[in-house]
Every structure is written in C-alpha cells, then in structure tokens.
C-alpha positions in Angstrom: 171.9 61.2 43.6 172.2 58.7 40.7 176.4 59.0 39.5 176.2 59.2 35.5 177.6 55.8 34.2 177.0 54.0 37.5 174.8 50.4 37.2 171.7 50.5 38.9 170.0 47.0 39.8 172.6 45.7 37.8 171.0 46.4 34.5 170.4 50.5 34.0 173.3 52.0 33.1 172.8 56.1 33.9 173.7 58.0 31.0 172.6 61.2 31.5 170.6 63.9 33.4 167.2 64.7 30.8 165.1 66.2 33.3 164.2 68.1 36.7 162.0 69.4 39.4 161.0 70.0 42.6 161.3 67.1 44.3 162.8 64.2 41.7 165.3 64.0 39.1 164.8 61.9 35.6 167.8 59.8 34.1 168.2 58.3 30.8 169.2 54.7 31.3 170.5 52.0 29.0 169.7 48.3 29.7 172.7 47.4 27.7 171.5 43.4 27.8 168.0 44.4 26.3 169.8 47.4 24.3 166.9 49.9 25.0 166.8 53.0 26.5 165.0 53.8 29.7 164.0 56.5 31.3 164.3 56.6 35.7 163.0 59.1 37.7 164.7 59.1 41.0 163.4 60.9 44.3 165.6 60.9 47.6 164.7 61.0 50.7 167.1 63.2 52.1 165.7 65.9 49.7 162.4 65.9 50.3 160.0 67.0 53.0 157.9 64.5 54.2 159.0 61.6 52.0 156.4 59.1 53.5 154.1 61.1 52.2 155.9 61.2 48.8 156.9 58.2 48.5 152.7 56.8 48.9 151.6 59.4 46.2 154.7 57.5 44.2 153.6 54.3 45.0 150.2 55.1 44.4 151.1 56.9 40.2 153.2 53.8 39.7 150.6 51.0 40.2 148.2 53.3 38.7 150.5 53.3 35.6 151.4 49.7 35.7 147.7 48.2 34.9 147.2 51.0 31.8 148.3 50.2 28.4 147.5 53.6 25.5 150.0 54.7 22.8 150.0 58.0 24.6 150.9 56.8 28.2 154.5 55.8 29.2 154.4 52.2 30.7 156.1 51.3 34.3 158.6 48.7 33.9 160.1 48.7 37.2 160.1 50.2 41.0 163.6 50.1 42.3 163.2 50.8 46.4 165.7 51.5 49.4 165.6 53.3 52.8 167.4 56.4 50.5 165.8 56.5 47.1 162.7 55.5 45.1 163.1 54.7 41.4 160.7 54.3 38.6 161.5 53.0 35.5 159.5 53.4 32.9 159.2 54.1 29.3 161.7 56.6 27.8 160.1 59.6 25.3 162.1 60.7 23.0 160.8 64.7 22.3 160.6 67.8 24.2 157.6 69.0 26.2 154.8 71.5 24.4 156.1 73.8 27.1 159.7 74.3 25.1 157.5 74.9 22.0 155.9 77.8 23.7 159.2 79.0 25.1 161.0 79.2 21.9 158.2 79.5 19.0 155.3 81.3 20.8 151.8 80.2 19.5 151.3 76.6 17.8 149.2 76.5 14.6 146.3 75.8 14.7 146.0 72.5 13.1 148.4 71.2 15.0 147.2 72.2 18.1 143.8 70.5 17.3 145.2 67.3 16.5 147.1 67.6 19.7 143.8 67.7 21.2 141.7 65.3 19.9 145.3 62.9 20.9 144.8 64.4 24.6 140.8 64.0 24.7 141.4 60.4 23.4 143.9 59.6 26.3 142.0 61.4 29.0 138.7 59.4 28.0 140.5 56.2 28.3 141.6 57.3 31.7 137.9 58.0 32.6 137.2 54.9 31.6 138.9 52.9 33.9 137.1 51.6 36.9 137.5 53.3 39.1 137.8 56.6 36.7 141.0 58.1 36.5 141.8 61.6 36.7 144.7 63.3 35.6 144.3 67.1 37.2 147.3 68.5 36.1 147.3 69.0 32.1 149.5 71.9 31.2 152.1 72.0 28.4 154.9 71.2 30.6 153.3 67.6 30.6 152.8 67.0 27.2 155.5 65.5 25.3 155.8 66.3 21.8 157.7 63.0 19.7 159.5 63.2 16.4 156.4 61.4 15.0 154.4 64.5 15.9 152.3 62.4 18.5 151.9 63.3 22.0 152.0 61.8 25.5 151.3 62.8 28.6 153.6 62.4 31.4 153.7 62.8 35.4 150.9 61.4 36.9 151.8 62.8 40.4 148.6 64.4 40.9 146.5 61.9 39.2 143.9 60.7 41.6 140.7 57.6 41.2 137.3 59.0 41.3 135.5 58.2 44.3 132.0 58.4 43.7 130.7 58.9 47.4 133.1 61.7 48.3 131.9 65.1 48.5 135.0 66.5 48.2 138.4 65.9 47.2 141.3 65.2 50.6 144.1 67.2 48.5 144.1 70.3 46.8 146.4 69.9 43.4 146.9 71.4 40.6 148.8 74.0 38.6 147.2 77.5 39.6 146.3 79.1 36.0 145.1 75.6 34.1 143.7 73.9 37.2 140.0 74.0 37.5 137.9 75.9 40.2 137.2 72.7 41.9 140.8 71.8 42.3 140.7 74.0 45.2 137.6 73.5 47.2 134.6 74.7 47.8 133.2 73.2 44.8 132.9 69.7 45.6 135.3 66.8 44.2 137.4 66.9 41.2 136.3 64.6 38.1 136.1 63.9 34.1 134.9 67.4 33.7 138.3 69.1 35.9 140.5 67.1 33.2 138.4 69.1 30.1 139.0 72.4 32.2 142.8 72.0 32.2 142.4 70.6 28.6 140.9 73.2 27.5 143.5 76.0 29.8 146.3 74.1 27.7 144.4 74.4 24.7 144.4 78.2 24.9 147.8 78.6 26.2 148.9 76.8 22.9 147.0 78.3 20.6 147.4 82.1 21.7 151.0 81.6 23.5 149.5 83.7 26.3 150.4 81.7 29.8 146.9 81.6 32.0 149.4 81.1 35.4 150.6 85.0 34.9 148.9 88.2 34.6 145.9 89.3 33.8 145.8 85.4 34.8 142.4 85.3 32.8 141.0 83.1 29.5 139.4 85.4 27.2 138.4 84.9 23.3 141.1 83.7 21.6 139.8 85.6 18.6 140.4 88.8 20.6 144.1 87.8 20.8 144.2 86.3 17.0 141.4 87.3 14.9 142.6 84.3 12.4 141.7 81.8 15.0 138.8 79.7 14.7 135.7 80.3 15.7 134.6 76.8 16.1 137.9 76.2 18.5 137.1 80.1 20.5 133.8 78.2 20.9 135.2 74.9 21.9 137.4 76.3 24.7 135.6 78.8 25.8 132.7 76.0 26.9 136.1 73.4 28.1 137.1 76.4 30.4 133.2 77.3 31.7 133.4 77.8 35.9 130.3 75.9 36.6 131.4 72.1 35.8 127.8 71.4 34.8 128.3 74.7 31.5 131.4 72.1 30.3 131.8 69.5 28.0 130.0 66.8 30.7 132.7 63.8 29.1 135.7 63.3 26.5 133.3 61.5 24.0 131.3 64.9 23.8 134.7 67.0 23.4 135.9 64.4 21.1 132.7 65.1 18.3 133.1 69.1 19.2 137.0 68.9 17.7 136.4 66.6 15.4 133.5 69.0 14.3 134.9 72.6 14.8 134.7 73.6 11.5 131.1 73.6 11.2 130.9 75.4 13.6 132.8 78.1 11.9 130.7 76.8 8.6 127.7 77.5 10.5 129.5 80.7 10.9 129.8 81.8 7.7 126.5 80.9 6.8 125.3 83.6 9.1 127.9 86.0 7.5 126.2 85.1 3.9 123.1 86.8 5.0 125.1 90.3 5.1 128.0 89.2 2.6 127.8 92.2 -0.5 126.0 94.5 2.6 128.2 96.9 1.0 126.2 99.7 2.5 123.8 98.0 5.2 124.5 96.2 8.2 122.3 93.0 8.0 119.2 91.6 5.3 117.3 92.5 9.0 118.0 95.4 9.3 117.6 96.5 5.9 114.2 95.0 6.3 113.5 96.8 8.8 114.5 100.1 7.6 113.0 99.4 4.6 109.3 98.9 6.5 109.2 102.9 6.4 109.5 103.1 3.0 107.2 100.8 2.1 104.3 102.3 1.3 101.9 102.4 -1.7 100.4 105.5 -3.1 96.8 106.4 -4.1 96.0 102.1 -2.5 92.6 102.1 -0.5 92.7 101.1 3.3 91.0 98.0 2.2 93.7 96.8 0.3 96.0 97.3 2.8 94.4 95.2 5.0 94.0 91.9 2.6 97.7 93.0 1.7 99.0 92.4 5.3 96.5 89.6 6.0 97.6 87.8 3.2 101.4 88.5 4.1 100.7 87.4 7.6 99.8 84.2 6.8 101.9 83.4 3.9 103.7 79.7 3.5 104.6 79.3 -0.1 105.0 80.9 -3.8 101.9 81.7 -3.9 101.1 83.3 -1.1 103.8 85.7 -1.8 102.3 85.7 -5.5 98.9 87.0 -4.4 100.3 89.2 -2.0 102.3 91.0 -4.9 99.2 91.0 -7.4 97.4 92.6 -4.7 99.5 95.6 -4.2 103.0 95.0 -6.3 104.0 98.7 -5.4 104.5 97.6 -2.0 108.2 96.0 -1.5 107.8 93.3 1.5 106.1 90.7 0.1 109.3 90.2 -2.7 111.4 90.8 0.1 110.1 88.4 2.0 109.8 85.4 -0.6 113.3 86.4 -1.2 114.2 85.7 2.4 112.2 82.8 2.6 113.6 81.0 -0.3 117.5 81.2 1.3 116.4 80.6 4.5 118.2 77.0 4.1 121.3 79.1 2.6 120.8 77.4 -0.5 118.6 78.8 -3.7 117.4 75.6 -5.9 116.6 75.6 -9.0 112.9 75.6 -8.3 113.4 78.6 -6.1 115.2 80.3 -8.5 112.8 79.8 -11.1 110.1 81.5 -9.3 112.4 84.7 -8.6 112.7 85.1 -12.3 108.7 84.7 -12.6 109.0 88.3 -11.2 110.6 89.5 -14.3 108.4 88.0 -16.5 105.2 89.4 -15.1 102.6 87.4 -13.5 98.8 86.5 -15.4 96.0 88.1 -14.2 92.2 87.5 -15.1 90.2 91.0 -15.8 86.5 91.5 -15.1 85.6 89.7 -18.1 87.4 86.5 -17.6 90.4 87.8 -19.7 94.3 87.0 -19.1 96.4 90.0 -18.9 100.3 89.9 -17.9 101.1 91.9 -14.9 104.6 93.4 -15.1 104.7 93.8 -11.0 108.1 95.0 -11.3 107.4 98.0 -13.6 104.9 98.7 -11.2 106.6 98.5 -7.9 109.2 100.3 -9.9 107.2 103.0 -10.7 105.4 103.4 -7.5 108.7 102.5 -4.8 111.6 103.3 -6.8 113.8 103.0 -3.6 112.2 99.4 -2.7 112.6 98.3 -6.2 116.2 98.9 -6.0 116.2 96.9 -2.9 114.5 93.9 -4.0 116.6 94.1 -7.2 119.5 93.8 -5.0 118.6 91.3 -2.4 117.4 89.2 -5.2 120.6 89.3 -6.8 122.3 88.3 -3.5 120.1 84.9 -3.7 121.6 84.1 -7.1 125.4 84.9 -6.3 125.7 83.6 -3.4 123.4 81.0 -2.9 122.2 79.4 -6.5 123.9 75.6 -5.9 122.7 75.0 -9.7 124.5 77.9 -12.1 128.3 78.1 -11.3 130.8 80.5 -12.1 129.4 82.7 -15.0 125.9 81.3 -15.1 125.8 82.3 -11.4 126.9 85.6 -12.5 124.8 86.4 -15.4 121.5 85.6 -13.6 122.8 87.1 -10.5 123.7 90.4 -12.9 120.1 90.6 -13.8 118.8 92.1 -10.8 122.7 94.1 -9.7 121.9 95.9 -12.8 118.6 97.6 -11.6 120.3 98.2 -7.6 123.3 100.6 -9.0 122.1 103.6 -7.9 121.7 102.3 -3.8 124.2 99.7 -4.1 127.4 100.5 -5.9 128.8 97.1 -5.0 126.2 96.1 -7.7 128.2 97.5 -10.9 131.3 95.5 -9.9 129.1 92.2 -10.0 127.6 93.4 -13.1 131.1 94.0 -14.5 132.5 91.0 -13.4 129.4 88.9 -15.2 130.4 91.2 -18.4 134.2 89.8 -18.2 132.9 86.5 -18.0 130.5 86.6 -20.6 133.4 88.2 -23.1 135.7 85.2 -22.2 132.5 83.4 -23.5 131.9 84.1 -26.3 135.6 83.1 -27.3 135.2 79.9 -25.4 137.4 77.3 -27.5 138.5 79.1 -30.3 142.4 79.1 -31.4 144.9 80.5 -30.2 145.7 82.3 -33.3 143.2 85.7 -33.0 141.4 87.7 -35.0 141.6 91.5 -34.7 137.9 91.6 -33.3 139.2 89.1 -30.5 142.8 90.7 -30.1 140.7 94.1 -28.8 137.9 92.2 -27.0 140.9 90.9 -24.5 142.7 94.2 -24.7 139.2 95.6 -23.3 139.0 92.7 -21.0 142.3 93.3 -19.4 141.2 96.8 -18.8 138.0 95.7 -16.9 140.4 93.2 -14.7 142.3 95.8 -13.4 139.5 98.4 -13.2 137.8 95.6 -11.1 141.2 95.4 -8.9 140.8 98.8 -8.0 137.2 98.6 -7.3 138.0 95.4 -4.5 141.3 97.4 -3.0 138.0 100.4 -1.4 136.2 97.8 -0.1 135.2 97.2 3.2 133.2 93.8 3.0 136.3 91.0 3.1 134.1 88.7 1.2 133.2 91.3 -1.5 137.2 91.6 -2.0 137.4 88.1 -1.8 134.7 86.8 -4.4 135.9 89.4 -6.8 139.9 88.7 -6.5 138.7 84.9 -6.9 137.1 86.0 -10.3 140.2 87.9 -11.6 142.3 85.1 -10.8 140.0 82.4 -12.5 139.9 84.1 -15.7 143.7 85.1 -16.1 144.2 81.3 -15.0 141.9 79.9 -17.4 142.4 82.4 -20.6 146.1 82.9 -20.1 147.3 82.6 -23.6 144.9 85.0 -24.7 146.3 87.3 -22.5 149.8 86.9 -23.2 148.9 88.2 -26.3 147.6 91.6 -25.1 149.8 91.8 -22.3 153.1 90.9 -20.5 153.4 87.7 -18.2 155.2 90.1 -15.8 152.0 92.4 -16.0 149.9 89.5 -15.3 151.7 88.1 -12.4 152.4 91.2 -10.8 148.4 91.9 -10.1 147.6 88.4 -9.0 150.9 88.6 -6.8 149.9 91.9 -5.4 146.2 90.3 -5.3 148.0 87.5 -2.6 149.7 90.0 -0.8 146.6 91.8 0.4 144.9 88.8 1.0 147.3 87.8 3.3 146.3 90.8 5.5 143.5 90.0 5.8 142.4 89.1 9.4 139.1 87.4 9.0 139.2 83.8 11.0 136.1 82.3 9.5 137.9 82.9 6.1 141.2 81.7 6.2 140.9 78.6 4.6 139.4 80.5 1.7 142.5 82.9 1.7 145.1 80.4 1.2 143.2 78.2 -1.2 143.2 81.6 -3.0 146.7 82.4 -2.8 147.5 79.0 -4.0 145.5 79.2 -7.0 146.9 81.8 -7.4 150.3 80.2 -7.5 149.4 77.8 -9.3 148.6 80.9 -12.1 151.8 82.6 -12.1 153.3 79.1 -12.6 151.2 78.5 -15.9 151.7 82.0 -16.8 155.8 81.4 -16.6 155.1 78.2 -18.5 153.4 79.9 -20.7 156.0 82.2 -21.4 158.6 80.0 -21.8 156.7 77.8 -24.5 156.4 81.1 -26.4 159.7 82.2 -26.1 161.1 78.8 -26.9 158.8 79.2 -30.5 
C-alpha cells in the first residue's frame, strides 16, 4: 500500500487517500515539477484473488483509455508496473460521485438530471463509435462524477468491454445487479450499444426518484407513480431505455439523444390530449360526452326520410359545408354541430377562418323557400327548441374551441367570444358561469382601459364591484376538481390585479391584494399535476412579480 507523502516513480508525490473498493485503492498525487494534481489508482497483488486475471482486465481499461480523448472521460497518463503493484495514473476529478448526491439529498431535479443525461448519452455514443464499439456496462451513480462546473464524467472502465460482432455471447458476465441489463447475464446473447441505454436509463430513474433498483422490490416502475410532478416525456423516455427485449429500446445514443433533447413535446403532446377534456367540469372526455350525447339526440315530429339524408350526409362529411347542410337538414338534431366543432380543433388550434364559421351558427344560416326566396334560418333557436339538453352541449363545447384553442383573440377577446356560447351551457355546465364571469371582469377593466388614475365615482364603484367578482371567482376555483380550470382562472385573477393595480389600491388595501394572490401561490404549489408544472411556477412567479408592483405601488403612494 502506497505510504502518504512517499515519491512514486520519482514524480507523484501521494497526498492522500480519496477513494476505495474492492480490489484497488485511488490516491491523490502531486507532480510537484509539473505542479498538477493526479489521481493513481493502485491494486496489489497480495490483495487480490487471481491478480493475473486482474491485472489483464487492468491492462486491457488502460489502453482502452489511452487512445480516447472526450471532455467527459479521464485520460491515462501513465502505467506504473512491478511484481507487487499496478498503478494507473490518470486524470484527477475534482467532485463527488452522483451516488453521494443520492446519499445525502435524495432525488435530483429534474433538470438537472436531464442535462446529466444528454452529457452521459453524448459520452456513451462516442464510445460506440469507436472501432471496434466500446461498451461501458456498468453505468450507475457511483460512476458518475459530478464537477464544480456541474459537468459530468464517467469513471471506472473495469467492466468496459469492445464489441465483437461475431460473438454470440459475451465470455464474462458483469455488471451491477439492479442497473445492469438482462443480457449482462446470459441467455440473451452479447452485450452492446443498447446494454449501455439499459443501465443509462436504470441510473436515470434512480436519480430522478431516489429509489435504488439494486434493493427491494428491485423493480423500475413509472416514475410518475413515485412523483406525480415528474415528466411525462422523461417516464416515457426511461421506461423505453429500461425495455427487457433490447430490440423495444432506444436501438443507439443518437436516437436517445433527440428523445432528451425532445421530452417536452412529449409532455406537450401531452397536454394537448388533456385540452380535449380541459373545463370537463362534469364529463370525462369530448368522446364520451359524444357518445352519451348520441342517445339524446333525437329530433321530434322528423320523417324517417329525413333521417336517412341526415346521417348520409353526416357520413360523408369533409368540410363547412357538409356540416352546414347536415344542420339545414334537421338543425334539432345536435351531432352534426358537434361534430364540426370537433373537426375544427382536431389540429388543437381554432383559426380565424374556423372560428368564423362557428359564429355563422349564431347568425342563422340562408335558406331558399319553394319560390326561390331567401329566408334566414336561426338553427340554434331551433335545435334549442327541439334538444334543449344538446343545445346546451353544443353551446358548451363550442365555447371550449374559443377558450382554449382560438390562436387569434387573446386574453379578453378570447374570453368574450368564448363567453358567448358559456352563457347558454349554465344550466349543464356550471363551470360555464365562472368563464362568463371572468369575461365580465375583463370587459369592466375595459371599458376603463387608459383612463387616469384620478377616478370618477362611476369608476371608483365599477372596481369596488370588480374586486368583489375577483374574490367571488377565487372561491369558485378553490371547489374545483379540473387543475387546469383552477389554473386558467387563478391566471386571470392574477393578470388583472397585475395589470390594474392602481385602480385597486384605491378600493382596496395592498395587504388585501397580496394576501389572495399569495394564498393563490400557495395552492398552486400543491398541486401535483406533472404535465403542468412549468405552468405552476411561471404562475407563481408572476405572481411575484405582482406583489412586488403592488409594494411599489404602495410605497409611491405613501411617499405622496
């Protein structure tokens, strides 16, 4: 064993003992000539079993390591050998292993993990690049190095092996039981690039939930079921990393590169699937309340030849006006609006054309009489009249389109079209009044847009009524179920206080104002909804950002 201060080859002084294991023990050295630290890892012979057979795997990592050159790979600068001891010098990094994160912080955040990964997958690919490929086989945290710079490196390439294309199987089992892949241990034919994204992906869940896959259950599952405020996009990512079947991964690094570099689409994607049941205060899914809907549909006193060119016509239909004719044809019946409707957002977006031909429907539709005459249609008096229930369903579905889809109208404008339809859904929908009462608040801040400071009476009891529907619309978000009903409307409250807060200082006190948006971020932060956590803090820190003009605010009227 290596004596601290002792000289070895003349030139590596031993300062002290930074790491060990099983069969070697790591030094840091100073080349006091070159003034640069070093670190040696030092394996004896009298300590280990079979040192022949050690000392070849050794010889084998070192010129494996020698001919590399990546920012996250430690280079060999030396091999120091006697009949005792084998020495390898090689680049010292300064940092601690993810594995001490683990140990004394738990779970990593998220973002940090990720970069860690797209760091690793850049390194491993490089490996699997060589010729012959080279593959690691033994990611884990413990051999991960973590530097001061926040960049990574990976360490110990005992088990580290070349690809050799002909072989059927690998000649050694090795691995670390837990983040090693099936293959690792036979019966599944040789290890290669896709064994390295198994163990990437192991470490990847190990750091992300701070549950250790080498103890019990000794299992992967969703790491949403452990942390619902994880990603979906990374559950996804490492649930395909840690698949059994090698063929069900990520077949290279390139392909897990895009994937990380890309997660948040997938959570995007997500979301966009969410949108389609987003104010389904009362319903499960626009599907299902389709489909329930279907036996209420119905039309009374129609003739069974109507019904069939209604359905034909509906069978068929592509555009507008297919869905227009369909709708002249029997407008008591509710599908065909419904089904435009659904048509139009299909792309998750409403355009301006689309949205256009929505509000057609509330104008009424031309029709030609007998005698060549134009009449307007007001289909939605009739459907209305004859399907009360499926009115009040297309009213509400239709109003979903323009809140939450419309990419033209923003803020109120998206409201006050949206509030429209809500209006007529009340009854079914209760959600629908808070929408409607949130495009009322709007339109009151409005109709002061721009004026002075200085209020008239008229204006001093318009915001005193405003404030009122604030809070009222506070309470209506605290009973809600839907998360992305509380958030859109706490979003709302937020953006008028922030942009009116003058105004309100005048009806109100700034520690009356902060207090609801504070308690506003404090039940946000409860919320455990993955796909919208970046939504959640950028609302908390607007809301921040409030309170802080509200204090200024304050002062600049105290200071008057």
């Amino acid at each position: 064993m290596l004596q601290i201060g002792s000289l070895v080859d003349g030139k590596y002084k031993i300062l002290n003992e930074i790491g060990r294991g099983g069969m070697s023990v790591v030094y840091l050295a100073m080349n006091e000539k070159a003034n640069k630290q070093w670190a040696i890892k030092e394996v004896r012979k009298d300590g280990v079993q079979n040192f022949e057979v050690v000392k070849q795997g050794l010889i084998v990592e070192t010129d494996m390591l020698k001919k590399l050159r990546h920012p996250s790979l430690p280079r060999i600068i030396d091999v120091i050998e006697d009949e005792d001891t084998f020495l390898i010098v090689m680049d010292y990094i300064e940092g601690n292993p993810l594995s001490r994160a683990l140990e004394e912080f738990g779970a990593q955040p998220q973002d940090l993990v990720i970069e860690w990964a797209k760091q690793l997958c850049d390194v491993l690919g490089y490996l699997h690049s060589q010729n012959p490929p080279i593959i690691y086989r033994d990611m884990k945290p413990a051999n991960v190095m973590l530097e001061p710079d926040g960049n990574v490196t990976l360490i110990d390439f005992g088990t580290a092996r070349e690809f050799k294309e002909k072989n059927l199987a690998d000649t050694t089992c090795l691995g670390t039981v837990g983040y090693a892949a099936p293959e690792q241990f036979g019966g599944m034919g040789q290890t290669d690039a896709r064994t390295d994204i198994y163990c990437l992906g192991a470490t990847l869940y190990h750091l992300v939930t701070g549950k250790n896959p080498c103890e019990p259950p000794y299992e992967i599952r969703p790491i949403r079921d452990i942390n619902p405020m994880l990603s979906a996009g990374l559950e996804k990512i490492i649930k395909k990393c840690t698949q059994r079947n090698p063929q069900d991964r990520y077949q290279s690094c390139a392909e897990l590169m895009y994937a990380l570099e890309h997660y948040n689409e997938i959570d995007e994607k997500y979301r966009k699937k969410q949108k389609r049941k987003l104010a389904a205060f009362l319903t499960s899914s626009i599907l299902t309340v389709v489909c329930a809907g279907t036996s209420l549909w119905g039309y009374l006193g129609a003739n069974h030849k109507k019904s069939e060119n209604y359905d034909q016509i509906l069978k068929s239909a592509e555009s507008y006006e297919d869905y227009y004719k369909a709708i002249l044809t029997d407008p008591g019946r509710a599908d065909a609006y419904l089904q435009m409707n659904s048509m139009m957002i299909n792309d998750f977006v409403l355009s301006k054309e689309e949205a256009e031909q929505l509000l057609k429907l509330q104008i009424g539709f031309e029709e030609k009489d007998k005698q060549g005459f134009s009449e307007q249609k007001d289909v939605l008096k009739e459907l209305k009249t004859a399907n009360p229930e499926g009115y009040e369903e297309v009213c509400y579905e239709i109003g979903n389109s323009f809140l939450f889809y419309y990419d033209i109208n923003v803020d109120s404008d998206r409201y006050a079209s949206a509030s429209k339809w809500f209006k007529e859904s009340t009854k079914s929908y209760p959600i629908s009044q808070v929408y409607c009462d949130i495009s009322n608040c709007l339109e009151m801040i409005d109709q002061y847009s721009g004026a002075k400071v200085k209020q008239t009476d008229k204006m001093y009891e318009s915001y005193q009524l405003l404030w009122t529907e604030i809070q009222k619309l506070k309470e209506n978000a605290d009973v809600f179920d839907d998360v992305d009903a509380k958030l859109q409307v706490w979003t709302e409250i937020n953006k008028m206080i922030n942009g009116q807060v003058v105004p309100f200082l005048e009806i109100t006190s700034a520690n009356d104002l902060t207090s609801l948006l504070n308690e506003i971020s404090k039940e946000a932060g409860t919320v455990s909804k993955s796909v919208i956590a970046d939504d959640i803090k950028e609302l908390q820190d607007s809301i921040e950002a409030t309170v802080n003009k509200i204090n200024s605010a304050q002062k600049g009227v105290e200071n008057k």
